[in-house]
Jmol script that loads the backbone (N, CA, C; Angstrom):
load data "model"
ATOM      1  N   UNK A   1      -7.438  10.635 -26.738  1.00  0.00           N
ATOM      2  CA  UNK A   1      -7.826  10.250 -25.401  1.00  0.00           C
ATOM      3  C   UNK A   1      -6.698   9.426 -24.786  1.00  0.00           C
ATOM      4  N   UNK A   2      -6.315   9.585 -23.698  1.00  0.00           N
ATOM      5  CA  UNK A   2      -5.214   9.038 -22.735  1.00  0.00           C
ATOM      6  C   UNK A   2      -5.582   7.460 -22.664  1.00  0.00           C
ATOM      7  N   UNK A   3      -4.801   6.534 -22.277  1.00  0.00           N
ATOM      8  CA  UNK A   3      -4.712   4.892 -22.107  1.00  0.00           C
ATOM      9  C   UNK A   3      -5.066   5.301 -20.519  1.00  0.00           C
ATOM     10  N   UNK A   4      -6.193   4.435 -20.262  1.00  0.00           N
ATOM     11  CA  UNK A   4      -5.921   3.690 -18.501  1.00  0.00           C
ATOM     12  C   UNK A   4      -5.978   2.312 -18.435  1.00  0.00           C
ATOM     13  N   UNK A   5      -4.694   1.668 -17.754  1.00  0.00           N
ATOM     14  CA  UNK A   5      -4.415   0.806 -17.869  1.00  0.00           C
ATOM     15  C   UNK A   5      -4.964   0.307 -16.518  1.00  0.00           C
ATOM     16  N   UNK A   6      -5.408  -0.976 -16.708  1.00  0.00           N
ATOM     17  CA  UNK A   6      -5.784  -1.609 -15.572  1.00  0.00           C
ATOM     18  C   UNK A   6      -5.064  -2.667 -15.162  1.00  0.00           C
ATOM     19  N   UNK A   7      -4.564  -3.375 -13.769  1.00  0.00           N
ATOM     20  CA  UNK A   7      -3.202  -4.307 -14.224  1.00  0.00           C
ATOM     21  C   UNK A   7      -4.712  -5.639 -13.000  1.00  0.00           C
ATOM     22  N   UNK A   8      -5.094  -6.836 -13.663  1.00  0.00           N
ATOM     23  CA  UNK A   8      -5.243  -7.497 -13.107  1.00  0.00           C
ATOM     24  C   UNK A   8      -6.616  -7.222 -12.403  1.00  0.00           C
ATOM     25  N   UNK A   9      -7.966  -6.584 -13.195  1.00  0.00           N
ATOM     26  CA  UNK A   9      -9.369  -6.012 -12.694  1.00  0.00           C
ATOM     27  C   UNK A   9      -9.855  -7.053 -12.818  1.00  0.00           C
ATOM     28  N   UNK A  10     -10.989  -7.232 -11.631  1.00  0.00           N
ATOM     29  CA  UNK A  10     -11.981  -8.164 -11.634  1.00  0.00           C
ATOM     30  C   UNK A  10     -13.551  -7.261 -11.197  1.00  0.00           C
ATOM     31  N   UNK A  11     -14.207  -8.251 -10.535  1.00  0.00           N
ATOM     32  CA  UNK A  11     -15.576  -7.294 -10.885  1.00  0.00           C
ATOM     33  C   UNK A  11     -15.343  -6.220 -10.052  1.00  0.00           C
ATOM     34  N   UNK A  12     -14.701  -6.187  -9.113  1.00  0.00           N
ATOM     35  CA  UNK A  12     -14.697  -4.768  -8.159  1.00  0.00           C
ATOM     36  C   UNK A  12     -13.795  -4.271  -7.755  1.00  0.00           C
ATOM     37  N   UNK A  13     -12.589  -4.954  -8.186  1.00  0.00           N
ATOM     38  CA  UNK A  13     -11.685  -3.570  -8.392  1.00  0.00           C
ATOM     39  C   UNK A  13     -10.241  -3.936  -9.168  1.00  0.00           C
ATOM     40  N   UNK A  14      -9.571  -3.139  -9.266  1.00  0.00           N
ATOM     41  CA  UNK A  14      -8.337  -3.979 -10.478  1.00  0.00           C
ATOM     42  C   UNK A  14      -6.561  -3.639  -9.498  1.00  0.00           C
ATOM     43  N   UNK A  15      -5.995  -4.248  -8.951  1.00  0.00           N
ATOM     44  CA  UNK A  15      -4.577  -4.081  -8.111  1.00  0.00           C
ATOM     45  C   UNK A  15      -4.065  -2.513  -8.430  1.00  0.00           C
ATOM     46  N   UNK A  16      -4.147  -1.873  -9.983  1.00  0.00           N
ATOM     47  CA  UNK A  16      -3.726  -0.717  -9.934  1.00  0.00           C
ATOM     48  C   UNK A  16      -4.504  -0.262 -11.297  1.00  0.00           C
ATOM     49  N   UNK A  17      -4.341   0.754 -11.179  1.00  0.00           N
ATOM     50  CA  UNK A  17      -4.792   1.967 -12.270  1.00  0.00           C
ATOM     51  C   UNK A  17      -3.797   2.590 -12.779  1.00  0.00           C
ATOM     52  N   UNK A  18      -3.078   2.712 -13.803  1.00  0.00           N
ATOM     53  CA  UNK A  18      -2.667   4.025 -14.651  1.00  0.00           C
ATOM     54  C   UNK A  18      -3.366   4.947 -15.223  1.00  0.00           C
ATOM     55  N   UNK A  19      -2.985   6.219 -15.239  1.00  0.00           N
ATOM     56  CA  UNK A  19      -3.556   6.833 -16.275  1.00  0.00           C
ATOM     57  C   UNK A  19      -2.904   8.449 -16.127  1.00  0.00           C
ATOM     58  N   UNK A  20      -2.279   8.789 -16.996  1.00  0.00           N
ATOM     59  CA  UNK A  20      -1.326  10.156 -16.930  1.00  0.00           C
ATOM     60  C   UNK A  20      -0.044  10.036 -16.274  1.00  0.00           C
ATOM     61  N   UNK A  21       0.318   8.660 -16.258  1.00  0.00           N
ATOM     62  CA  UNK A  21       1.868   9.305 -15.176  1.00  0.00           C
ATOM     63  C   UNK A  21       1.664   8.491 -14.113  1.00  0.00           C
ATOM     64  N   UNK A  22       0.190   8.681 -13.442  1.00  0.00           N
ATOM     65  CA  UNK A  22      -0.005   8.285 -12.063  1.00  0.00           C
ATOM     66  C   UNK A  22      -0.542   6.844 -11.498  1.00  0.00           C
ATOM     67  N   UNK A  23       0.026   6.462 -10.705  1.00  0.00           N
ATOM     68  CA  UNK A  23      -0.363   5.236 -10.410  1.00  0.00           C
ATOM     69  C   UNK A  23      -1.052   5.260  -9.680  1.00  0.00           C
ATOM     70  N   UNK A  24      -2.501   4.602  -9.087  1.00  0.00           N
ATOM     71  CA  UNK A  24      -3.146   4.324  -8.115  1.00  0.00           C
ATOM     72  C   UNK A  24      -3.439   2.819  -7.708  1.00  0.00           C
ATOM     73  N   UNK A  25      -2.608   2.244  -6.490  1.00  0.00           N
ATOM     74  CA  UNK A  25      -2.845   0.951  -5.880  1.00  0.00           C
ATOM     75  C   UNK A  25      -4.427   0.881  -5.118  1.00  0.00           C
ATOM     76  N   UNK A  26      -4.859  -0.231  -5.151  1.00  0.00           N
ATOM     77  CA  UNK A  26      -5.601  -1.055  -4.538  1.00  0.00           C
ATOM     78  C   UNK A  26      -5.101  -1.362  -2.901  1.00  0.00           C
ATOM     79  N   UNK A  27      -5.866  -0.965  -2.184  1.00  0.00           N
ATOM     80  CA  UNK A  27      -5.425  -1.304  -0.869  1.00  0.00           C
ATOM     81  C   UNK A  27      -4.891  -2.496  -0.502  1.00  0.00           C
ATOM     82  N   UNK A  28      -3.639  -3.015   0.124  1.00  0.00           N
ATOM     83  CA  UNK A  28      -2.527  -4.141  -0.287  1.00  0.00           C
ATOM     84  C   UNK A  28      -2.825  -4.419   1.201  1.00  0.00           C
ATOM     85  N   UNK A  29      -3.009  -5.738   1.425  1.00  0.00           N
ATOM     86  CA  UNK A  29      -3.184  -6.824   2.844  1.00  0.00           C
ATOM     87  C   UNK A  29      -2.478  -8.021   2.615  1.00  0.00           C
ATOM     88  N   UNK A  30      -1.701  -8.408   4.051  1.00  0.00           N
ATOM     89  CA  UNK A  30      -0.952  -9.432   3.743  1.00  0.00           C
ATOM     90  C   UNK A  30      -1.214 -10.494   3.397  1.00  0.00           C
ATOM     91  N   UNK A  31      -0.827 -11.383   2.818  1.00  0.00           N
ATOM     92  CA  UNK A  31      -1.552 -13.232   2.401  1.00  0.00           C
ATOM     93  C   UNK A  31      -1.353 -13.490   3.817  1.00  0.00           C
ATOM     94  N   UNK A  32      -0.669 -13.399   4.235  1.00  0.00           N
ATOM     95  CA  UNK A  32      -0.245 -14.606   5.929  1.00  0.00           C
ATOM     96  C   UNK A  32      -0.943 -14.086   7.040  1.00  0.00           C
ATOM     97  N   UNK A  33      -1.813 -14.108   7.356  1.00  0.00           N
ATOM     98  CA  UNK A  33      -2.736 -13.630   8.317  1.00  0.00           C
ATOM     99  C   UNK A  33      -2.725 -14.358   9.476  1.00  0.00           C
ATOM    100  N   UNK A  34      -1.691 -14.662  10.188  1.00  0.00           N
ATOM    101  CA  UNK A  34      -1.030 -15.474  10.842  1.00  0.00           C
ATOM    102  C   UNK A  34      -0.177 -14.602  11.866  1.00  0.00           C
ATOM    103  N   UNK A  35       0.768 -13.735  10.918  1.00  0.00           N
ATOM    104  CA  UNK A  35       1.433 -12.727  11.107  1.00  0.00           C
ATOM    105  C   UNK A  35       0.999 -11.590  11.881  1.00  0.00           C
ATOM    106  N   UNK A  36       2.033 -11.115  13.345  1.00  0.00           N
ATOM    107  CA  UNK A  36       1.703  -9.998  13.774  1.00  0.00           C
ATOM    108  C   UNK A  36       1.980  -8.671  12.828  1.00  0.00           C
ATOM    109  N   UNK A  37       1.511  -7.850  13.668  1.00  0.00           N
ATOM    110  CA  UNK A  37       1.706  -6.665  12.702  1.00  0.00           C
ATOM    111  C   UNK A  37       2.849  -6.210  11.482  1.00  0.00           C
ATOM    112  N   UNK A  38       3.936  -6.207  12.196  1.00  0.00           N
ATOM    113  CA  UNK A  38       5.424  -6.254  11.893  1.00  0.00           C
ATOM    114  C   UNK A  38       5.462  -7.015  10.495  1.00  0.00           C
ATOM    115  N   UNK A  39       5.051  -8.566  10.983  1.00  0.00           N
ATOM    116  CA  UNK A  39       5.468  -9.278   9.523  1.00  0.00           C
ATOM    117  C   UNK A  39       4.059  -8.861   8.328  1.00  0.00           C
ATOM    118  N   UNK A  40       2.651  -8.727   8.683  1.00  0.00           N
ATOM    119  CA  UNK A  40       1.659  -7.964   7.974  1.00  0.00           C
ATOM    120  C   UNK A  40       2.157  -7.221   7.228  1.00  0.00           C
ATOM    121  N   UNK A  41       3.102  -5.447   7.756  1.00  0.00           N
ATOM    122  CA  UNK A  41       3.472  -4.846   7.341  1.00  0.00           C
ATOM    123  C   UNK A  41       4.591  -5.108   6.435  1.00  0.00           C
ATOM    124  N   UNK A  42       5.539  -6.009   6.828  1.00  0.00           N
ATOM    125  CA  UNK A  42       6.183  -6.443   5.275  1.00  0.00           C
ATOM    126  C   UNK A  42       5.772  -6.964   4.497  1.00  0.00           C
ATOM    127  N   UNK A  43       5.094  -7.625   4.577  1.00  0.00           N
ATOM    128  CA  UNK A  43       4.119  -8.275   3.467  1.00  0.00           C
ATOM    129  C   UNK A  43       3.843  -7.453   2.545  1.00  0.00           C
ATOM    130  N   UNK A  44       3.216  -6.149   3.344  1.00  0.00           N
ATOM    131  CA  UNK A  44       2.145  -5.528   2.476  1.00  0.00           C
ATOM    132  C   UNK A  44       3.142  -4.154   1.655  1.00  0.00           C
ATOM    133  N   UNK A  45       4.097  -3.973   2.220  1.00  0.00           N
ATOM    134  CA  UNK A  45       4.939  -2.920   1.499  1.00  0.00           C
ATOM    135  C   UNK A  45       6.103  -3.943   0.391  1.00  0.00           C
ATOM    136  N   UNK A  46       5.826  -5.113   0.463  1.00  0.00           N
ATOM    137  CA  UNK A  46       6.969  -5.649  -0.434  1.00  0.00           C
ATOM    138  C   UNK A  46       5.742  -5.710  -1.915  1.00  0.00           C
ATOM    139  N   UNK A  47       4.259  -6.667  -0.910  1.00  0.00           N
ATOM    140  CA  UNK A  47       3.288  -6.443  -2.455  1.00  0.00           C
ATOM    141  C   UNK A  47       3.170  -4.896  -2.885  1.00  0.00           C
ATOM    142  N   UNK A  48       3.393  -3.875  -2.168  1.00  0.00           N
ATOM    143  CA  UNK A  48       3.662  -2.447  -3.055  1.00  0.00           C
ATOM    144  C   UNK A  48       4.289  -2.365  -3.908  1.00  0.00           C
ATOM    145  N   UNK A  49       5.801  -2.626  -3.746  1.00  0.00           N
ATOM    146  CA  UNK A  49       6.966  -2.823  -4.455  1.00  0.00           C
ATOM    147  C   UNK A  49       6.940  -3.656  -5.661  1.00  0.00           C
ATOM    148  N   UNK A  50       6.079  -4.856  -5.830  1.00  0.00           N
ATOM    149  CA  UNK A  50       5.849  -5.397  -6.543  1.00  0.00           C
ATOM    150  C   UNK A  50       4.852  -5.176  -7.614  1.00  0.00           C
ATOM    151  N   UNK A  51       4.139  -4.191  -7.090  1.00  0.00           N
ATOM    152  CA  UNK A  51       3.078  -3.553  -7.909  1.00  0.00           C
ATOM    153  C   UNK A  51       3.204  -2.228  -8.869  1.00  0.00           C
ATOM    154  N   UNK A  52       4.211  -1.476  -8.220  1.00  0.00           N
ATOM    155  CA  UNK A  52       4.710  -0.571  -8.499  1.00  0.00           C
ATOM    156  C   UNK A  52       6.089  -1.019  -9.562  1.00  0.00           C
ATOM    157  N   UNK A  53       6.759  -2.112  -9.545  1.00  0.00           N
ATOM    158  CA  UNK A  53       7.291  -2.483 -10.425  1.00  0.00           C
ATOM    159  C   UNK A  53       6.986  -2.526 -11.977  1.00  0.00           C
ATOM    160  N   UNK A  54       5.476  -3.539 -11.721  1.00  0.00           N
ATOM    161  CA  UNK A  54       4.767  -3.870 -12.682  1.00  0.00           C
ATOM    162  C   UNK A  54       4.677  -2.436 -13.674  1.00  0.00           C
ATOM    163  N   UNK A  55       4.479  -1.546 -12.803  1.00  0.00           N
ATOM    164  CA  UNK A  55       4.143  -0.348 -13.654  1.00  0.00           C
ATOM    165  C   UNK A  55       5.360   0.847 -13.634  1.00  0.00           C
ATOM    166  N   UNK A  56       6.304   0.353 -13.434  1.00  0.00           N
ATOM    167  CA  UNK A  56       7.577   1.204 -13.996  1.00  0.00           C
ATOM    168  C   UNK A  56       7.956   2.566 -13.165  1.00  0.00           C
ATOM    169  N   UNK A  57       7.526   2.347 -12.251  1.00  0.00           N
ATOM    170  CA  UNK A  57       7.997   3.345 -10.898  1.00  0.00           C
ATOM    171  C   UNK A  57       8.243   2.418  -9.449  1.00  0.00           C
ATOM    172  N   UNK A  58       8.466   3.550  -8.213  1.00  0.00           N
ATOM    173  CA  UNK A  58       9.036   2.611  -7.176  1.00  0.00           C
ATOM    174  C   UNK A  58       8.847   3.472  -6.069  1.00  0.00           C
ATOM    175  N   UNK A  59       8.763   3.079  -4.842  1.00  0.00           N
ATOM    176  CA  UNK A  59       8.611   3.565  -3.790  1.00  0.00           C
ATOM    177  C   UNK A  59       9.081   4.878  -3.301  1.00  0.00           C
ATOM    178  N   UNK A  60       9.972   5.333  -4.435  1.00  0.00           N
ATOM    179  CA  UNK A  60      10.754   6.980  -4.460  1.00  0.00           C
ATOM    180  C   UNK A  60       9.798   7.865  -5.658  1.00  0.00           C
ATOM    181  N   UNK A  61       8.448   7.499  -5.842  1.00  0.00           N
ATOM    182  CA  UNK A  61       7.859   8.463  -6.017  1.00  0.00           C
ATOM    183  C   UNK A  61       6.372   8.395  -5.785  1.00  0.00           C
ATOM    184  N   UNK A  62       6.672   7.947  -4.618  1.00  0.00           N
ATOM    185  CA  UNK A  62       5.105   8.342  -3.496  1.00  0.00           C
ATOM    186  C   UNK A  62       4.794   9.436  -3.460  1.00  0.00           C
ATOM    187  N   UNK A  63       3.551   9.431  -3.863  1.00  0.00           N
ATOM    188  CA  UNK A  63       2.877  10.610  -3.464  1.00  0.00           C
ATOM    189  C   UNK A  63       1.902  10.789  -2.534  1.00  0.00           C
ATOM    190  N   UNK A  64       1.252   9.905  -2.180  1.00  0.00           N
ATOM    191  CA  UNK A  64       0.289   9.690  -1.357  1.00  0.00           C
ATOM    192  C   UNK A  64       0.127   8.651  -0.592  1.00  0.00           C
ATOM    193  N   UNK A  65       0.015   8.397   0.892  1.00  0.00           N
ATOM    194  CA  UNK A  65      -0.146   6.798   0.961  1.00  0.00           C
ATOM    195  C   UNK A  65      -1.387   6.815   2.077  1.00  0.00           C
ATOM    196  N   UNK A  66      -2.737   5.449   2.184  1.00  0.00           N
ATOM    197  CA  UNK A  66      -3.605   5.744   3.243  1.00  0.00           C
ATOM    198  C   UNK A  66      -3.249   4.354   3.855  1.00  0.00           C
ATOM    199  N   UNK A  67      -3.095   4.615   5.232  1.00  0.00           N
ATOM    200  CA  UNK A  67      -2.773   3.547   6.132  1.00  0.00           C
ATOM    201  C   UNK A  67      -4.089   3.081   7.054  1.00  0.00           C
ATOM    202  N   UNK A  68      -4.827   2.085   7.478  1.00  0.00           N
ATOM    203  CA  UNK A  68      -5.692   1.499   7.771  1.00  0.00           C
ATOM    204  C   UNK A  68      -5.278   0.508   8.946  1.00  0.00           C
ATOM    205  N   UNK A  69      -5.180   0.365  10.349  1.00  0.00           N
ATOM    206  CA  UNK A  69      -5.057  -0.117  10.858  1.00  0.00           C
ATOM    207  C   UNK A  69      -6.044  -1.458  11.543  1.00  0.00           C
ATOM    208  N   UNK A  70      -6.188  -1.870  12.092  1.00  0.00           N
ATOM    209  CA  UNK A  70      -7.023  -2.848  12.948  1.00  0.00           C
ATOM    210  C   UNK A  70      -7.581  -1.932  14.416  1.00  0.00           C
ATOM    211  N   UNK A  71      -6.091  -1.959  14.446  1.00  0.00           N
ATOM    212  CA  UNK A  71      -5.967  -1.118  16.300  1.00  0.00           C
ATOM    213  C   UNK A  71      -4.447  -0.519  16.283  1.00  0.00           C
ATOM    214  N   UNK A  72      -5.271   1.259  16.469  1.00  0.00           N
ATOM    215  CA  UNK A  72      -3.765   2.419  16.095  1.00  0.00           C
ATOM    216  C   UNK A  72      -3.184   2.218  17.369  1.00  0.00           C
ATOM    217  N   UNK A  73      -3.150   1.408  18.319  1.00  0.00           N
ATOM    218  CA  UNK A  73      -2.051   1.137  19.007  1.00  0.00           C
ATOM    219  C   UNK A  73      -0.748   0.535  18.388  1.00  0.00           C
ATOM    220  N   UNK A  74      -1.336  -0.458  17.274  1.00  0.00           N
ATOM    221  CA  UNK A  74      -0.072  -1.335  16.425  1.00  0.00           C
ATOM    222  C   UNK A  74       0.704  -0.117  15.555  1.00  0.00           C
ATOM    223  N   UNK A  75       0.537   1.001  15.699  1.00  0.00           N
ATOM    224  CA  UNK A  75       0.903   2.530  14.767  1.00  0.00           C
ATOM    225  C   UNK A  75       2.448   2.732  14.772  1.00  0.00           C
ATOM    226  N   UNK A  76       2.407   2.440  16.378  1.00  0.00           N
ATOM    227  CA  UNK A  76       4.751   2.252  16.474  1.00  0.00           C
ATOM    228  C   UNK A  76       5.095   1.320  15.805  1.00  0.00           C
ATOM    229  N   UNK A  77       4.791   0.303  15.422  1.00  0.00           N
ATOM    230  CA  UNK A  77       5.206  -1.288  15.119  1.00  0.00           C
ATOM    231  C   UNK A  77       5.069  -0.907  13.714  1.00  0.00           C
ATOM    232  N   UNK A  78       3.954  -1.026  13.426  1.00  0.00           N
ATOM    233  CA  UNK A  78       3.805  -0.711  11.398  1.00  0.00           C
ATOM    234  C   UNK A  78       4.658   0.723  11.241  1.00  0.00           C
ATOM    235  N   UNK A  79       4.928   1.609  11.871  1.00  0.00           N
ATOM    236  CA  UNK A  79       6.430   2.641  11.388  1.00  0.00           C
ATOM    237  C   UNK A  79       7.371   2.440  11.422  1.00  0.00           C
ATOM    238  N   UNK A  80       7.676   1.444  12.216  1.00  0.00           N
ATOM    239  CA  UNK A  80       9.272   0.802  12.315  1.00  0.00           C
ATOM    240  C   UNK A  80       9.628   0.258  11.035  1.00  0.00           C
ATOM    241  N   UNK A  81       8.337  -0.664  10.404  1.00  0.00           N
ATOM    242  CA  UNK A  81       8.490  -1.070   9.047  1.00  0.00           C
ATOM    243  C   UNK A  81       8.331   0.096   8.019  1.00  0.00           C
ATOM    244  N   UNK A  82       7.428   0.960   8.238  1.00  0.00           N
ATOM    245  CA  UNK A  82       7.121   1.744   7.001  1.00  0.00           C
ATOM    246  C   UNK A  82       8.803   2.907   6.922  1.00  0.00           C
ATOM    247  N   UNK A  83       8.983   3.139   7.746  1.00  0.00           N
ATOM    248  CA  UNK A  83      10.149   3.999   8.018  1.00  0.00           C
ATOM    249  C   UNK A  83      11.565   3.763   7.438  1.00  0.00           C
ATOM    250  N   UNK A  84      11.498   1.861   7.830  1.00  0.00           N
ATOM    251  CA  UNK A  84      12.930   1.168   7.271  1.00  0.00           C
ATOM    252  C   UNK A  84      12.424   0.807   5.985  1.00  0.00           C
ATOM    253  N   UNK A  85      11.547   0.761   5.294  1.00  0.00           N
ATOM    254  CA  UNK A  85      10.911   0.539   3.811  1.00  0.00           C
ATOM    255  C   UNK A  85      10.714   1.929   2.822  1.00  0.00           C
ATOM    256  N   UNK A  86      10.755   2.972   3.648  1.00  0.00           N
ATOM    257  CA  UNK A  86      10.959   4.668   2.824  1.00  0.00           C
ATOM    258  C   UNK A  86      12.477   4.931   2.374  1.00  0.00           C
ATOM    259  N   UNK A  87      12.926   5.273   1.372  1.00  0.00           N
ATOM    260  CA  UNK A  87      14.032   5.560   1.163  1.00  0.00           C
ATOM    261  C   UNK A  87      14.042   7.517   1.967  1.00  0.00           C
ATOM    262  N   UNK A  88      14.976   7.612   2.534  1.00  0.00           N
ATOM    263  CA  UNK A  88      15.019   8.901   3.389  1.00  0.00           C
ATOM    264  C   UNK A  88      14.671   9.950   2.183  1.00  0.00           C
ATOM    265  N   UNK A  89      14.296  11.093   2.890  1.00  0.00           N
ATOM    266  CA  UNK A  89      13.215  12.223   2.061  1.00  0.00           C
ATOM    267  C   UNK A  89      12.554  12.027   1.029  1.00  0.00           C
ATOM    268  N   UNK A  90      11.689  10.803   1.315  1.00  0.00           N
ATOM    269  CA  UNK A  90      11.076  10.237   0.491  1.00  0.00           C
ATOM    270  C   UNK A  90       9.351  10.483   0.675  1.00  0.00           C
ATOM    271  N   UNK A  91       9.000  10.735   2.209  1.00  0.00           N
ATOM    272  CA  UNK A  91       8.027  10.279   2.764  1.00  0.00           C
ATOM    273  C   UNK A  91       6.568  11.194   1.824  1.00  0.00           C
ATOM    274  N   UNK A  92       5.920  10.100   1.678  1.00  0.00           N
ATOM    275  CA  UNK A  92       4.765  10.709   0.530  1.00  0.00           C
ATOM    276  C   UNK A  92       3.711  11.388   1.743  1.00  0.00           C
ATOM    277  N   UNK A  93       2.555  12.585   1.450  1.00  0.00           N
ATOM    278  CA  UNK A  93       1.079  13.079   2.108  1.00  0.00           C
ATOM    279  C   UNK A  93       0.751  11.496   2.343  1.00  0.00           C
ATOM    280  N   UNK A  94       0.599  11.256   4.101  1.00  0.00           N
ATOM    281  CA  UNK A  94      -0.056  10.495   4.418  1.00  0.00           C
ATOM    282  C   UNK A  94      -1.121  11.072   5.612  1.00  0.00           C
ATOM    283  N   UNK A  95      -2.313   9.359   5.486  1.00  0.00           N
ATOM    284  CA  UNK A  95      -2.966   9.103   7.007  1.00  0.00           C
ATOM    285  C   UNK A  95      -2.904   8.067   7.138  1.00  0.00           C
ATOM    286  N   UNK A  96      -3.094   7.685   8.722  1.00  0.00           N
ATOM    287  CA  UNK A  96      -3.372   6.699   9.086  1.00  0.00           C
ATOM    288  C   UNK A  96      -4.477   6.276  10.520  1.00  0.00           C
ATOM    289  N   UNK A  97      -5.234   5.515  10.208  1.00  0.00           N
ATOM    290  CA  UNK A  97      -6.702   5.758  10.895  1.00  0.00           C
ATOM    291  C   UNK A  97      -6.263   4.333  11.445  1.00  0.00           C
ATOM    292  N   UNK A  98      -7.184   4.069  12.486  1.00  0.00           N
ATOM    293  CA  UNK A  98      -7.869   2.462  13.533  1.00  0.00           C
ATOM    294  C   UNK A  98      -9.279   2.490  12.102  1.00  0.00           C
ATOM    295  N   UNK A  99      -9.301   0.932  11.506  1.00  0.00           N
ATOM    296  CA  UNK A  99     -10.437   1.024  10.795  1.00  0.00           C
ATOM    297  C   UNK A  99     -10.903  -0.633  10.902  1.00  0.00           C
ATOM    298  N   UNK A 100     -12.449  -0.794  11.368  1.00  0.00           N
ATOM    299  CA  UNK A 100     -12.761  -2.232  11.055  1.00  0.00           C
ATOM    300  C   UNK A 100     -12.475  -2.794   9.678  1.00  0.00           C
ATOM    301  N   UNK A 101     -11.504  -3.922   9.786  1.00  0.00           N
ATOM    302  CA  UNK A 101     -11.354  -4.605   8.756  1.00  0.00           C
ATOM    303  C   UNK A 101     -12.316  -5.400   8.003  1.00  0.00           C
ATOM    304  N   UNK A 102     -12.098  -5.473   6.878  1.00  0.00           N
ATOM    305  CA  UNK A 102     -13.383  -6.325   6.404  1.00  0.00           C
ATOM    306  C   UNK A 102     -13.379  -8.250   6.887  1.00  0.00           C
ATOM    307  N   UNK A 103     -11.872  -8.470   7.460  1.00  0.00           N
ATOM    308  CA  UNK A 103     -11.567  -9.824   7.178  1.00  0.00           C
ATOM    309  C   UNK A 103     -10.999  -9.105   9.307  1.00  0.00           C
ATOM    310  N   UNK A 104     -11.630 -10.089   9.799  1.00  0.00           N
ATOM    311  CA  UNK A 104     -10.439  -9.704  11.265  1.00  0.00           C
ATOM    312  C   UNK A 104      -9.241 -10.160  11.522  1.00  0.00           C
ATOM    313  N   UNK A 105      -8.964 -10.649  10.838  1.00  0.00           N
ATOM    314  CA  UNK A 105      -7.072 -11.103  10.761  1.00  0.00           C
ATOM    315  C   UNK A 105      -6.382 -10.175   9.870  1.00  0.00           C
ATOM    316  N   UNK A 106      -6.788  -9.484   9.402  1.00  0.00           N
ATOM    317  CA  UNK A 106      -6.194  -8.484   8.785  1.00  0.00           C
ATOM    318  C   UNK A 106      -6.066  -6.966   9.937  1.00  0.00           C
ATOM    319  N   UNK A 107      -4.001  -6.623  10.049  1.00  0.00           N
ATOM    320  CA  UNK A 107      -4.198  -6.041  10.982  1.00  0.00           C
ATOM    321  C   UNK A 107      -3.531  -4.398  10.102  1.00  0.00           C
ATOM    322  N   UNK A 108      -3.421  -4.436   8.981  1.00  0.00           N
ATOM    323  CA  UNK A 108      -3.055  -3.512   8.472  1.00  0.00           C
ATOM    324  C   UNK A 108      -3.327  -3.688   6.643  1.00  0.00           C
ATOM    325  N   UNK A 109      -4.004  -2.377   5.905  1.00  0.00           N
ATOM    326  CA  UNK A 109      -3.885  -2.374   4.823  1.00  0.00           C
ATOM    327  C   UNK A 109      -3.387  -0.879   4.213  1.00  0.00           C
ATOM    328  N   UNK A 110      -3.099  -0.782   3.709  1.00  0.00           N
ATOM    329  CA  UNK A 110      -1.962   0.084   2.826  1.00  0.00           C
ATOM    330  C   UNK A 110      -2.000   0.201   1.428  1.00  0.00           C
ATOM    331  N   UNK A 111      -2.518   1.916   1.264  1.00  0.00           N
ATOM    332  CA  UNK A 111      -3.070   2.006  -0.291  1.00  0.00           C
ATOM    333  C   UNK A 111      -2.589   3.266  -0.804  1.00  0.00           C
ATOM    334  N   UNK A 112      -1.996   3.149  -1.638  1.00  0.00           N
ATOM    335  CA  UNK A 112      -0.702   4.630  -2.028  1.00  0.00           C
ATOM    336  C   UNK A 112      -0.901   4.786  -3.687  1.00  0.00           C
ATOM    337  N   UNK A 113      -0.357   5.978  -3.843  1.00  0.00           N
ATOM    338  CA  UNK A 113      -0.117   6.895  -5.249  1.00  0.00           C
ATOM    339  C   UNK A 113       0.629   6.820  -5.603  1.00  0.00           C
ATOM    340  N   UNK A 114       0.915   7.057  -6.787  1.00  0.00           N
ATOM    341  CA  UNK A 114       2.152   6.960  -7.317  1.00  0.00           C
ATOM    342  C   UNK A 114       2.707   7.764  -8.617  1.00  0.00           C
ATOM    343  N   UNK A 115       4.095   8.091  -8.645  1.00  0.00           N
ATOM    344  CA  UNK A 115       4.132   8.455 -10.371  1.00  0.00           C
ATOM    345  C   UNK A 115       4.863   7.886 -11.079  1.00  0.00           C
ATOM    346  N   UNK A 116       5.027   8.584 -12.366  1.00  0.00           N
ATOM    347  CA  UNK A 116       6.157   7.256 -12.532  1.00  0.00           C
ATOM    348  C   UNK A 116       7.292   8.722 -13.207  1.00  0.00           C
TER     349      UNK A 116
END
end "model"
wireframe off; spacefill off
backbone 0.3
color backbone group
């Protein structure tokens, strides 16, 4: 039977999943909720990077990513970041939706695949 690794689970959900190769993140929101979109969005693609570390792959093998907005007007602003944060022909099957946040200072969350 295969290992699934859990990195950091609590009662409802764990930052990432392994299991075969593949990584699956936990939807990533910025700590600084302070922050307009722009700085949100770095926030939340650097805690990717950091997560994806943990587990021995990196932002060049996205496979999937779901983007969650506040308000898809902020959609130009969070691509400016997601765009300068993709390494070129990199770009993983995405969406990205307007979705009520669970927290309203949260103006973007970001939840991606991975392999290694």
């Amino acid at each position: 039977m295969s290992k699934i690794i859990r990195t950091e689970p609590n009662k409802i959900l764990a930052k990432a999943v392994e299991y075969h190769g593949f990584v699956y993140l936990q939807g990533c929101t910025a700590a600084d909720l302070s922050k307009d979109i722009t700085g949100q969005t770095k926030e939340v693609v650097a805690a990717i990077d950091a997560i994806l570390e943990q587990h021995g792959t990196d932002k060049t093998r996205l496979l999937q990513a779901q983007i969650w907005l506040k308000d898809i007007r902020d959609r130009d602003a969070m691509n400016k970041v997601w765009e300068a944060w993709l390494p070129e022909g990199m770009a993983p099957a995405r969406a990205c939706v307007q979705a009520n946040m669970a927290d309203a200072r949260h103006l973007v969350e970001i939840m991606v695949t991975a392999c290694k």
